[in-house]
N, C-alpha and C positions, 0 to 999 in steps of 0.2 A: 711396464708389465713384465714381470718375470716367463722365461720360455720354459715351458714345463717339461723340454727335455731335458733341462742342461740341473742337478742339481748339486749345492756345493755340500748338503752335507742329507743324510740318509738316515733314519731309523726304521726299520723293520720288525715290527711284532716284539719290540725294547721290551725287556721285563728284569723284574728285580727281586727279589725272593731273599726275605732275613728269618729262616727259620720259618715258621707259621705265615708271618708277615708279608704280605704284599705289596712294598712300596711301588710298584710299578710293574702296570699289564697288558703288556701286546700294544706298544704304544710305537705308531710308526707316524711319524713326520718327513717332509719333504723341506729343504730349505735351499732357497735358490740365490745367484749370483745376485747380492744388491739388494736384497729385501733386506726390511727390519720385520724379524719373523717375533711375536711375542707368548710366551708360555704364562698364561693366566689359571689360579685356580686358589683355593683354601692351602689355610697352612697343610702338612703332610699328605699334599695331592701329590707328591711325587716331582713336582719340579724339578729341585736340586739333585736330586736322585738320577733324573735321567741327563744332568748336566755334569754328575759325576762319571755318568758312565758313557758320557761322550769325551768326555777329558781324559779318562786311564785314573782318575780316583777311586772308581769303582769297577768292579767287571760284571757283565751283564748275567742274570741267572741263565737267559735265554734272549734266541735273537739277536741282530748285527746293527754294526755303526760302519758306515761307508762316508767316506771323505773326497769326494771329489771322483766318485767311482772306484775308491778304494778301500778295500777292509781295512778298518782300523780296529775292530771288535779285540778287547784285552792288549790292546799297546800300552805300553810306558806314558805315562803323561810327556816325558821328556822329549820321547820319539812326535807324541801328539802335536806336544810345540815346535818343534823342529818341521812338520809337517805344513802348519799353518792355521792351527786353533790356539786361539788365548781364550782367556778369561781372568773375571772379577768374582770376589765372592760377597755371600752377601754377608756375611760378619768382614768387616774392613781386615786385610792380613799385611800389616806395613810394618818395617822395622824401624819401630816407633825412637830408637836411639841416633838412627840414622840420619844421613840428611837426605830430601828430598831426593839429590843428583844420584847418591849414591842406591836410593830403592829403586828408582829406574834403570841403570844401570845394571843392579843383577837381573831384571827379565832380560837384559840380553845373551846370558846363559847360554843358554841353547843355543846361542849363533856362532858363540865362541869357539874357535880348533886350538889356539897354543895347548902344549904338551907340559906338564909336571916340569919338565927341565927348563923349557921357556920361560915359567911364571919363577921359578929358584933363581934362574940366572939372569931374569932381564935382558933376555934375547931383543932384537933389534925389531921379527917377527913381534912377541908379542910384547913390545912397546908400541907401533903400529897400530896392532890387535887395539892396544887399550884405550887410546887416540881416536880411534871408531867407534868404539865403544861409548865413551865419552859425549862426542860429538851426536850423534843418535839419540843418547837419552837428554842430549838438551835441546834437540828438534823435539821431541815429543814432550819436551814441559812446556815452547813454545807452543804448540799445537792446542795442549787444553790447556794454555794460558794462565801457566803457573812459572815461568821462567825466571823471573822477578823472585821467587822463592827457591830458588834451589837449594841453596846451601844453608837454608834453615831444616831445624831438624825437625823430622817428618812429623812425629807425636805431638808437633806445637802449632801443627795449622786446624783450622776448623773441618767440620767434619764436611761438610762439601768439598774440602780442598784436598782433603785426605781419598775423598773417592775419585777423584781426579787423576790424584797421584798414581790410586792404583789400576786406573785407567791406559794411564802413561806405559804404565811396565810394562804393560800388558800388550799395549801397540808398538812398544819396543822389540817384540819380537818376531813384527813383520806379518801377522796373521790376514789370512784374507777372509776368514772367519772369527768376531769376536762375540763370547760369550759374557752377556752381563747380569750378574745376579742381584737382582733388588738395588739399582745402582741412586735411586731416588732416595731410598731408606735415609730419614734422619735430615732430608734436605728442605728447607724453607723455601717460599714460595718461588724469590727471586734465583736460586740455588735450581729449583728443578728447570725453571724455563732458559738457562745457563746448559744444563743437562740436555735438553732436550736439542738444543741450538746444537750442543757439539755430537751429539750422533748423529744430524744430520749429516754433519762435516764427515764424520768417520765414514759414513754411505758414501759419499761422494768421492772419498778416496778408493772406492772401488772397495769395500769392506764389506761384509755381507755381517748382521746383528743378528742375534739371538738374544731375547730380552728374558727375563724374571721379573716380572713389577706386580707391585698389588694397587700402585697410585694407577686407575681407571681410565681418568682423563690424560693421563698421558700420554696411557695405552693407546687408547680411541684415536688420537690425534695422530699417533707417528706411525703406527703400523699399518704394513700390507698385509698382514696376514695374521691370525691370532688362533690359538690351539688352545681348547680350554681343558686341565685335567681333572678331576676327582677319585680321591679314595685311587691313585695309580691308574685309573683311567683316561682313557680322551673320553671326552661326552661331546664334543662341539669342535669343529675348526670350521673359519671363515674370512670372509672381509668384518672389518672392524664392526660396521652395522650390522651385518649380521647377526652374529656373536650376543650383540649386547642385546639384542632383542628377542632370543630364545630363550623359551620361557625354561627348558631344563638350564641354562645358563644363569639365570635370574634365582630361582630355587636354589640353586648351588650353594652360588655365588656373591654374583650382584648384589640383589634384593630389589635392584631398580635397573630400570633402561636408561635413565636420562644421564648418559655421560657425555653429551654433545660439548 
């Protein structure tokens, strides 16, 4: 059970405003050390919207993102990684020419210090640097058990393998917060309970989750906690039973309770 003083990541009265539009209103969540927290709703509920603007892709119209009791409201994505937020999105984003090792390898980005003259001159520093580098992104192909493929290139593995990949990058950059957008999308049966298995793992390494899924039962199954949006609102957050049995959830949403 999560302590409801300690929280790893904060929204407060989150809004989003495109002109007219209201992607997102007065939406505040609480996410705590070690839950799988999951953000449920219809398409243009605002989901990705308030994942943008907990990443630094977007800056909020109004209202704060706190990280660990700290304002992050309009940081750099860059600064946000460096901090300890990743994320996946939900259109697959891999450099489809590359190989496996090497799209894991650039999330470690942000962890990287050599200097412009290091990388020119092949300083001792960062050969080191690139050796760590290396070694890192092939513990985390080990981890979501893709290690066997690395040096295949990325655009030629199946699309479960490919969400994996960008899974990998993602926890290459040492997050203790990971955000995952629709990361089931496109995945077969055997593919999701694969999925499901290694965010447990990810919890367990002491990683706190942030979910986007529209697959229900997977939802129901792994989550502590569930926040449901519409039309850029919250209209519901609870325990997983809860949730699925509110009847403004069901209207929404659902259509049904029975996601046991």
């Amino acid at each position: 059970m999560a302590d409801d003083t300690i929280r790893i990541l904060a929204t407060e009265q989150l809004s989003r405003h495109y002109g007219g539009v209201i992607a997102l209103s007065e939406v505040t969540i609480h996410v705590h050390p070690g839950q799988i927290f999951s953000l449920i709703g219809p398409n243009g509920a605002g989901k990705t919207t308030l994942f943008n603007c907990v990443t630094g892709l977007d800056k909020p119209t109004l209202g704060s993102v706190s990280f660990l009791g700290r304002q992050i409201t309009g940081w750099r994505p860059d600064q946000i990684a460096c901090l300890g937020i990743a994320r996946t999105f939900q259109n697959i984003r891999l450099f489809t020419d590359l190989t496996v090792l090497d799209n894991v390898k650039i999330g470690r980005h942000p962890r990287t210090s050599s200097s412009f003259v290091g990388a020119v001159f092949r300083t001792q520093k960062q050969k080191q640097e690139e050796a760590a580098i290396t070694e890192r992104a092939q513990e985390m192909l080990q981890f979501v058990g893709l290690a066997d493929v690395s040096n295949q290139t990325a655009g030629n593995l199946s699309y479960g393998d490919q969400r994996r990949v960008e899974i990998a990058r993602a926890l290459s950059t040492e997050p203790k917060l990971l955000l995952l957008d629709e990361p089931a999308a496109g995945m077969n049966p055997q593919e999701t309970q694969e999925l499901i298995a290694l965010i447990y793992t990810i919890r367990e390494q002491g990683i706190a989750v942030l979910l986007i899924e529209h697959d229900m039962k997977l939802v129901m199954q792994i989550s502590d906690w569930v926040t449901v949006l519409d039309h850029g609102q919250k209209i519901r957050d609870g325990l997983p039973a809860d949730v699925q049995n509110d009847e403004r959830v069901i209207a929404a949403y659902l259509g049904t309770s029975d996601y046991a």
